[in-house]
C-alpha positions as CSV (number, residue, x, y, z in Angstrom):
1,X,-11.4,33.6,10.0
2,X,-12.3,34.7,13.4
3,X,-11.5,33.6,17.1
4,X,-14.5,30.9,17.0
5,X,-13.1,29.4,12.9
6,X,-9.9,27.7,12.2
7,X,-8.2,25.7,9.7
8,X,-7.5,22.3,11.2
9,X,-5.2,19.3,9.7
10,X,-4.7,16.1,10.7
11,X,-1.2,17.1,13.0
12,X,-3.6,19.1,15.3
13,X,-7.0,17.3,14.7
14,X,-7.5,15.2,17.8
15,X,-6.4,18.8,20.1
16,X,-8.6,20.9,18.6
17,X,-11.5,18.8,17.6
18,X,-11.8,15.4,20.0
19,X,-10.2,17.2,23.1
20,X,-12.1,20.7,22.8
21,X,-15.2,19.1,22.1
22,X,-15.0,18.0,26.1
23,X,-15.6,21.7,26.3
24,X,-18.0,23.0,23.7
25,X,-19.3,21.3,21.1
26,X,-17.4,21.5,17.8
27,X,-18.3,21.1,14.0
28,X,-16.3,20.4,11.5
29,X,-17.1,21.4,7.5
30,X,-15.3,19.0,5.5
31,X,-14.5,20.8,2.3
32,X,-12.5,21.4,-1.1
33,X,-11.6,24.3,-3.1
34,X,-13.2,22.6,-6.2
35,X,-16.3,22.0,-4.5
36,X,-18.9,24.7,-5.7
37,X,-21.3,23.6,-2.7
38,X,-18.5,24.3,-0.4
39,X,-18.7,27.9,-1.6
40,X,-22.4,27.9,-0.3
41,X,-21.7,26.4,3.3
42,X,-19.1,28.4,4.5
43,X,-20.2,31.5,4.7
44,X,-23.4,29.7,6.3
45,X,-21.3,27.9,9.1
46,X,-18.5,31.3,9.7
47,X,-21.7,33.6,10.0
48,X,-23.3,31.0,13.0
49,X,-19.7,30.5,14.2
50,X,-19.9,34.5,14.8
51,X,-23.3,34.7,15.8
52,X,-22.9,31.9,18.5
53,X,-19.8,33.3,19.8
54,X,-18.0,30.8,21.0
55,X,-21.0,28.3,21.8
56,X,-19.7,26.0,19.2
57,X,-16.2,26.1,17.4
58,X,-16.2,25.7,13.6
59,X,-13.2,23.6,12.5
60,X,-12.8,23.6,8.7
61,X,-10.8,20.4,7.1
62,X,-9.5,20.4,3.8
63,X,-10.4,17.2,2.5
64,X,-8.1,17.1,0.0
65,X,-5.0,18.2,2.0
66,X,-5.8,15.7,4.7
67,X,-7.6,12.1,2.8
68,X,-6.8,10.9,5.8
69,X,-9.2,11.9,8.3
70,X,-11.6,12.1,5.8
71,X,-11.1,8.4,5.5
72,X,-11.1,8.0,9.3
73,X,-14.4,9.6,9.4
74,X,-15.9,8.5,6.4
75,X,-16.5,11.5,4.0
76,X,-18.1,10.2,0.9
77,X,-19.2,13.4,-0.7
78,X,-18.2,16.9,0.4
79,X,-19.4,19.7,1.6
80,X,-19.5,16.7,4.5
81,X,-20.3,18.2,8.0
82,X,-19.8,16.6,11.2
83,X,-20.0,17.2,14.9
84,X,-18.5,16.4,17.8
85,X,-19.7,16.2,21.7
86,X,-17.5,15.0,24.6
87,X,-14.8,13.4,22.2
88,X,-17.5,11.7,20.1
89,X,-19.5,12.3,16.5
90,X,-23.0,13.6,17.6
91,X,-24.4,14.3,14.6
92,X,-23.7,15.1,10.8
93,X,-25.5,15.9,7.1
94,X,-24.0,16.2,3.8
95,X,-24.5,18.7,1.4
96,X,-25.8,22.5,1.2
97,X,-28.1,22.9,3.3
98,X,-30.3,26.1,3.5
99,X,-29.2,28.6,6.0
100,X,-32.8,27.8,8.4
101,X,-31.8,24.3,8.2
102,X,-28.0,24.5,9.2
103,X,-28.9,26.4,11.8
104,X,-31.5,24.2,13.3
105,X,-28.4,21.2,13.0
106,X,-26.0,24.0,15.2
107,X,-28.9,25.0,17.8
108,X,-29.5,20.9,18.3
109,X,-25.7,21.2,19.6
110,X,-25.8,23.3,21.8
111,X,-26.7,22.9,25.5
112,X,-30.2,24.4,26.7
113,X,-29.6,27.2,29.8
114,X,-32.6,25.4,31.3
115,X,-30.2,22.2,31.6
116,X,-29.1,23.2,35.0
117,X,-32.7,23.2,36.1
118,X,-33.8,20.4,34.5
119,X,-31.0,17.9,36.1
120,X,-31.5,20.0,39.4
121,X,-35.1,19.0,39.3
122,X,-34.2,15.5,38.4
123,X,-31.6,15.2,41.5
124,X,-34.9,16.4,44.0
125,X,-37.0,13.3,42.5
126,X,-34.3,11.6,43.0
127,X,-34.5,12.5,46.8
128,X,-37.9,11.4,46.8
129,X,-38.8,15.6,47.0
130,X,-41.5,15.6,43.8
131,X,-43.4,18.5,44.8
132,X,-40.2,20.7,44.2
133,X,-39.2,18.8,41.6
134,X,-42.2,19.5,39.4
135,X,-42.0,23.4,40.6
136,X,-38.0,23.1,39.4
137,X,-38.6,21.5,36.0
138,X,-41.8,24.2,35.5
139,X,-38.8,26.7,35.8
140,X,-36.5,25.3,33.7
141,X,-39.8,25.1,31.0
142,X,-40.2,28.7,31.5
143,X,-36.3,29.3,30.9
144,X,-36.5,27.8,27.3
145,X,-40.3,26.6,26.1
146,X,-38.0,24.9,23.3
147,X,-36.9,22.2,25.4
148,X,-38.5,19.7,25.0
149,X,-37.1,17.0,26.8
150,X,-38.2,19.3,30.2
151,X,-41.7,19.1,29.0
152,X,-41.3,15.4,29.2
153,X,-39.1,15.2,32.3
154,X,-42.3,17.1,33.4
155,X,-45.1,15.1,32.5
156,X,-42.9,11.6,34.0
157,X,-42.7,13.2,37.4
158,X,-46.7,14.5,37.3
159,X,-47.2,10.9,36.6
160,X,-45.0,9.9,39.9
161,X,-47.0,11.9,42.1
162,X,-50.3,9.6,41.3
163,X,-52.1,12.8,42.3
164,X,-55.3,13.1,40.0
165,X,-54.6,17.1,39.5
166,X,-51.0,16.5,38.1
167,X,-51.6,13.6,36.2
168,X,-54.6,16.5,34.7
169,X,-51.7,18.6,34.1
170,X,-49.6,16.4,32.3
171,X,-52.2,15.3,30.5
172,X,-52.8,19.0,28.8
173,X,-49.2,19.0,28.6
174,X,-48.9,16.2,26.4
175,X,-50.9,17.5,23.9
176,X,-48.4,20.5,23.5
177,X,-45.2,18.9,23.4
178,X,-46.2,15.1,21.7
179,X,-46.0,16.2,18.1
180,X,-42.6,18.8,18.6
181,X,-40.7,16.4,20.6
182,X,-38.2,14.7,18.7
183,X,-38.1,11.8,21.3
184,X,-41.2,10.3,19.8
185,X,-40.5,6.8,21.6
186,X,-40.5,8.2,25.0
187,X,-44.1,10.4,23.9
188,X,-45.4,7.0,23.4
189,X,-44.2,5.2,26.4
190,X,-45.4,8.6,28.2
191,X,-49.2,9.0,26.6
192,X,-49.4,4.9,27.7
193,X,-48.5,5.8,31.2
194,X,-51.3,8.9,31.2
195,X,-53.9,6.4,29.8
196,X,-53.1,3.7,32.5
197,X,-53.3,6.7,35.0
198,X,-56.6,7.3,33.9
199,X,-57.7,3.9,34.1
200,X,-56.3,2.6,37.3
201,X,-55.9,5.3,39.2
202,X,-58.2,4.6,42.7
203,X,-59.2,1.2,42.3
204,X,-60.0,-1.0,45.0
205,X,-57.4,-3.8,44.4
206,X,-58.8,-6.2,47.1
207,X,-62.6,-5.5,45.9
208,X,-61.7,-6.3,42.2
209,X,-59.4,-10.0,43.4
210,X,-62.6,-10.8,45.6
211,X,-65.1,-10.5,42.5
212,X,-62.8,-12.5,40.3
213,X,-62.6,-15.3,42.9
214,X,-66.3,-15.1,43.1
215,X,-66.7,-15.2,38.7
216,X,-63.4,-15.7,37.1
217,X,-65.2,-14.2,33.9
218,X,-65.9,-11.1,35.3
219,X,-64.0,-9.1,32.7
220,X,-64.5,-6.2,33.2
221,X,-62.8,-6.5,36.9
222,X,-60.0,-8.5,35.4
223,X,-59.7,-4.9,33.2
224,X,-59.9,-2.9,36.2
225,X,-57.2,-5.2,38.1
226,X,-54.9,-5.2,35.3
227,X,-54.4,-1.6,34.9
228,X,-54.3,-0.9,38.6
229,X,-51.5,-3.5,38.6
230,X,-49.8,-1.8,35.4
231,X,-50.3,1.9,37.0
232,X,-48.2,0.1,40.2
233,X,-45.6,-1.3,38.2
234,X,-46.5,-4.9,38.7
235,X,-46.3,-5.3,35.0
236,X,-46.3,-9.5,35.1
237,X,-49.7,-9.5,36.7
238,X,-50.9,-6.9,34.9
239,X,-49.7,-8.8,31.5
240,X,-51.2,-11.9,33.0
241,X,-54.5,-10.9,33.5
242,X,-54.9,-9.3,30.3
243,X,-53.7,-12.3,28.5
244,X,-56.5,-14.2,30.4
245,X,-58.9,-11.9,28.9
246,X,-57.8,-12.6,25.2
247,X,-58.0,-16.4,26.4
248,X,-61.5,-16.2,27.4
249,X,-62.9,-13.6,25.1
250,X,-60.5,-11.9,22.5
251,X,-63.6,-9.8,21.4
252,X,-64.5,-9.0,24.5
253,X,-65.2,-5.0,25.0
254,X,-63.8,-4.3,21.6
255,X,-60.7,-6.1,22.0
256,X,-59.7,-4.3,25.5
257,X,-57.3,-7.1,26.4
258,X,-55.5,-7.7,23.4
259,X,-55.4,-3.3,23.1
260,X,-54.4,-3.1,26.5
261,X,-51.3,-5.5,26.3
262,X,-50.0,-3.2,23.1
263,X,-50.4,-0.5,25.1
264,X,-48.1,-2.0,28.1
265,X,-46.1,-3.3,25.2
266,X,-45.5,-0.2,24.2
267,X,-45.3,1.3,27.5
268,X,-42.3,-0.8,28.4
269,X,-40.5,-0.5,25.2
270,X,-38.5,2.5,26.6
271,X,-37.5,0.2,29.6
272,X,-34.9,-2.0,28.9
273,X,-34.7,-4.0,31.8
274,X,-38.4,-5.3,30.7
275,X,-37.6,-6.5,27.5
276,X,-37.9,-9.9,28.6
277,X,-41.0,-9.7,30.1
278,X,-42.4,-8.3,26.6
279,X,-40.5,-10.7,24.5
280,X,-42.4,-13.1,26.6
281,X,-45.8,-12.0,26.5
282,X,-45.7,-10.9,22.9
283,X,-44.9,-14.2,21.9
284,X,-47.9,-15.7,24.8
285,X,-50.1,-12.9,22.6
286,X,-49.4,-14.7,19.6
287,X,-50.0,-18.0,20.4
288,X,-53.3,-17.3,21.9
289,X,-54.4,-15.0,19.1
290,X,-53.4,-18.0,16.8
C-alpha cells in the first residue's frame, strides 16, 4: 500500500473517489480475494500507481465487502476496472489485461503537459490572433508529439488562415496524425475541409455565377462555385448547387456532384448545429438519385 493506493469502502467512497477525482484522475480496481485474475492486476495497477506518483490515485474496492457500489456501478465480472474524471466514469475494461495494455488505459487518463498550450493557443484564435496561435499549438506539439488532439487543433486553425502555405502544412500533417488519432470522426471532417481547401481555394465567385447565368449546364462552374461556397461556409448553396448537378447529370465527371455532397456530408457531421441542413439534403440526394 503506498501514499498513491488505498483501500476504499462504500462509508468513504464518494470522498475519495467522486470528490478527488475533481483533482486527479482516479481508478478504481474492483476486486475479490477469490478472484485469481485479481492476483494478476494488482500488482499491475500498484506498480503504475508508484510509477505515476500521484498523477492518478488507485482506489481498490472489495467487491465482496461492499455489493453495493458494485451494484451502483455495475460490476458484472471482476477484476472490473473503472475510472473517474471530474466526479464522472471516464473510462473502464474488465479483466487482466497485459501490463502494455493497462498502461496505455492509465496514460489515456492522465492530462497532456502540452494541455496548457494547446487551450492557450485555442484562447489566441479565439481573439482572432491565428498566426500565434498556430506558433502556440506547434509548441504544445513539440511538448508531447503524443498528442494528438494538438495535431488536429493544428491542422483546423492552418485551415482558418485560408493561406495556400498552411493549408500545405496541414495537409503533410494529416498524413502523420490521421491513422494514430483516436478521434477518427474529426480526421474525417478535417481531410474534407483540406480537399475543399484545395478545390476552392481562389476562385472567382462572380466569374463562376456570371457563366452559369450565361449556360446553366456549365458543370464544371457549378463545381467550382460549389466548393468555393462550401470552403466559405455557405454550406446551403454549396449543397444546392451540387444537388443541381446530380439533377442534370448524376454521371457527370465521375459522379463529382453526388461525391462531393458525401464529402460536405461528411464534413458537417462533426457540426451539430448542421444536422438539419444534412438531414435535409441527404434525403433531397435520395430522392433525386431515385
Amino acid at each position: 500500500m503506498s501514499a498513491h493506493a488505498f483501500d476504499v469502502t462504500v462509508a468513504d467512497f464518494d470522498d475519495k473517489v467522486l470528490a478527488a477525482s475533481r483533482q486527479v484522475p482516479v481508478i478504481v480496481d474492483f476486486w475479490a480475494p477469490w478472484c485469481q485474475p485479481c492476483r494478476i492486476l494488482k500488482p499491475i495497477l500498484e506498480k503504475l500507481a508508484a510509477e505515476f506518483g500521484g498523477k492518478f490515485i488507485l482506489a481498490k474496492v472489495n467487491s465482496d465487502e461492499n455489493q453495493e457500489l458494485a451494484v451502483r456501478y455495475g460490476v458484472r465480472g471482476i477484476p472490473a476496472v473503472k475510472a473517474f474524471v471530474g466526479g464522472e466514469l471516464a473510462d473502464e475494461f474488465t479483466g487482466a489485461l497485459p501490463e502494455p495494455q493497462v498502461r496505455e488505459f492509465v496514460a489515456r487518463l492522465i492530462p497532456s503537459p502540452a494541455e496548457p498550450l494547446r487551450r492557450e493557443a485555442l484562447a489566441l484564435a479565439a481573439a482572432g490572433d491565428l498566426d500565434d496561435a498556430r506558433k502556440k499549438m506547434a509548441d504544445a506539439i513539440n511538448l508531447d508529439p503524443a498528442n494528438d488532439t494538438a495535431y488536429l487543433d493544428f491542422i483546423e486553425l492552418s485551415l482558418a488562415t485560408n493561406a495556400a502555405d498552411a493549408i500545405d502544412e496541414a495537409r503533410e500533417l494529416m498524413t502523420v496524425v490521421a491513422d494514430k488519432a483516436r478521434d477518427q470522426d474529426r480526421v474525417a471532417a478535417l481531410q474534407a475541409r483540406l480537399k475543399l481547401a484545395g478545390a476552392g481555394a481562389g476562385a472567382d465567385v462572380a466569374a463562376l455565377q456570371a457563366r452559369l447565368a450565361q449556360n446553366a449546364d456549365d458543370l464544371d462552374a457549378r463545381l467550382q462555385l460549389a466548393q468555393a461556397q462550401a470552403l466559405a461556409q455557405d454550406y446551403r448553396a454549396a449543397l444546392e448547387n451540387l444537388l443541381e448537378i446530380v439533377r442534370r447529370n448524376r454521371q457527370w465527371n465521375e459522379e463529382a456532384g453526388r461525391k462531393s455532397m458525401l464529402d460536405l456530408f461528411t464534413l458537417l457531421a462533426a457540426q451539430p448545429q448542421h444536422d438539419d441542413l444534412v438531414r435535409e439534403f441527404r434525403v433531397a440526394l435520395a430522392r433525386t438519385l431515385n
